[in-house]
C-alpha positions, 0 to 999 in steps of 0.5 A: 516508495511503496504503499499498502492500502487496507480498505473499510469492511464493504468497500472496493477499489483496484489499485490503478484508481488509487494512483489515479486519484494520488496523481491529482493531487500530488507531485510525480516524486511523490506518488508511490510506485507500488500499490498493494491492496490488502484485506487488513493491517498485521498489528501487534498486541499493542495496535502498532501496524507491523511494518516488517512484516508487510515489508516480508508478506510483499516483498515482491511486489516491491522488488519489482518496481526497484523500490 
């Protein structure tokens, strides 16, 4: 499992902070193996995250956890 975090307009945090803050409060099956900080979400016309489209933009880093 992998997930891609968009942040608030201002705000900042680095990937290992988002695992950390996960690995309190969820079991280790369930933490993500990849973090992939982004500036913004691709949406269609209609607001819809595009999903295969972040599955393509960072296919590497996903490739690399054998996730």
């Amino acid at each position: 499992m992998w997930r891609v975090v968009a942040l608030e307009p201002g705000a900042s945090v680095q990937a290992d902070d988002v695992g950390r803050a996960l690995a309190s409060d969820l079991a280790a099956f369930k933490r993500p193996k990849a973090i992939v900080i982004v500036d913004e979400l691709p949406r269609n016309a209609m607001g819809k995250v595009q999903k295969a489209e972040l599955r393509g933009t960072h296919k590497n880093a996903f490739t690399q956890t054998g996730s």
